[in-house]
C-alpha positions in Angstrom: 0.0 0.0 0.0 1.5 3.8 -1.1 1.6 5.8 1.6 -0.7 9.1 1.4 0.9 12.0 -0.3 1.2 15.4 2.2 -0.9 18.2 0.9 0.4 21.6 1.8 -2.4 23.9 3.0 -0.5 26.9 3.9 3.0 28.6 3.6 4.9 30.7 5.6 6.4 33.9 4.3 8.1 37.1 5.6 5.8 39.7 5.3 7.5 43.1 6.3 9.6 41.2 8.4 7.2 39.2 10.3 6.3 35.3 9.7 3.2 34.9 8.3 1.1 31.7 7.3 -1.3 32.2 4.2 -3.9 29.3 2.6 -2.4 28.3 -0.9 -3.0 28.1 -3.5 -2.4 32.5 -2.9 -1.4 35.0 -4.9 -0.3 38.4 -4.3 -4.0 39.7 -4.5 -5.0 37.0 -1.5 -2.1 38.2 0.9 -3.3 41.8 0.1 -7.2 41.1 0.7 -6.0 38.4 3.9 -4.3 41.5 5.4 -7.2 43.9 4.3 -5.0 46.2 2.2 -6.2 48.0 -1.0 -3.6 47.4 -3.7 -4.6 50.5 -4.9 -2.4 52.4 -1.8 0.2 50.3 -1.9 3.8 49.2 -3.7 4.9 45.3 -3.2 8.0 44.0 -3.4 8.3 40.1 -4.0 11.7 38.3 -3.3 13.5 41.8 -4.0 11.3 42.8 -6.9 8.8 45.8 -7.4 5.7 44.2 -8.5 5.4 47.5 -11.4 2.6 45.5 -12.9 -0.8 46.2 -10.4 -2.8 43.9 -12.8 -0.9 40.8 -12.3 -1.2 40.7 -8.4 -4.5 38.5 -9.5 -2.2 35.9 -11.3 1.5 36.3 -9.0 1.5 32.9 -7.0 3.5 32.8 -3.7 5.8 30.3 -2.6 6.5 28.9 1.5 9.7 31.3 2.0 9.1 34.4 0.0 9.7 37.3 1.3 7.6 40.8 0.9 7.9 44.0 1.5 4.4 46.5 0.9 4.7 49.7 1.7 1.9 52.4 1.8 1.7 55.5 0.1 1.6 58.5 2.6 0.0 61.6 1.3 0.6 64.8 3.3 1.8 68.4 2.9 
């Protein structure tokens, strides 16, 4: 008899430099709604990247050990 396979329900990743746990399959777009931030008044970086692209935080998967930093915009005179 095979043994049962593992299924991974969640992955950690470093989000602003805390350890976080997320559901997968995720994307960028599910960490942003899990944490209850509008994309829209934010930049993300992934693994050292700036996500430029707003319209593929829908279709960016994430991965156990990724590392992001999101910073929001500040408006103020």
């Amino acid at each position: 008899m095979t043994p049962p396979v593992a299924v991974e329900t969640a992955i950690d990743l470093v989000v602003n430099g805390q350890h976080r746990s997320i559901r997968v399959p995720a994307t960028l777009a599910d960490l942003l709604a899990s944490l209850e931030i509008d994309a829209r008044t934010v930049v993300v970086e992934h693994n050292g990247e700036i996500v430029r692209d707003r319209d593929s935080l829908p279709t960016r998967d994430l991965s156990a050990g990724d590392v992001l930093e999101i910073v929001h915009f500040v408006g103020g005179g």
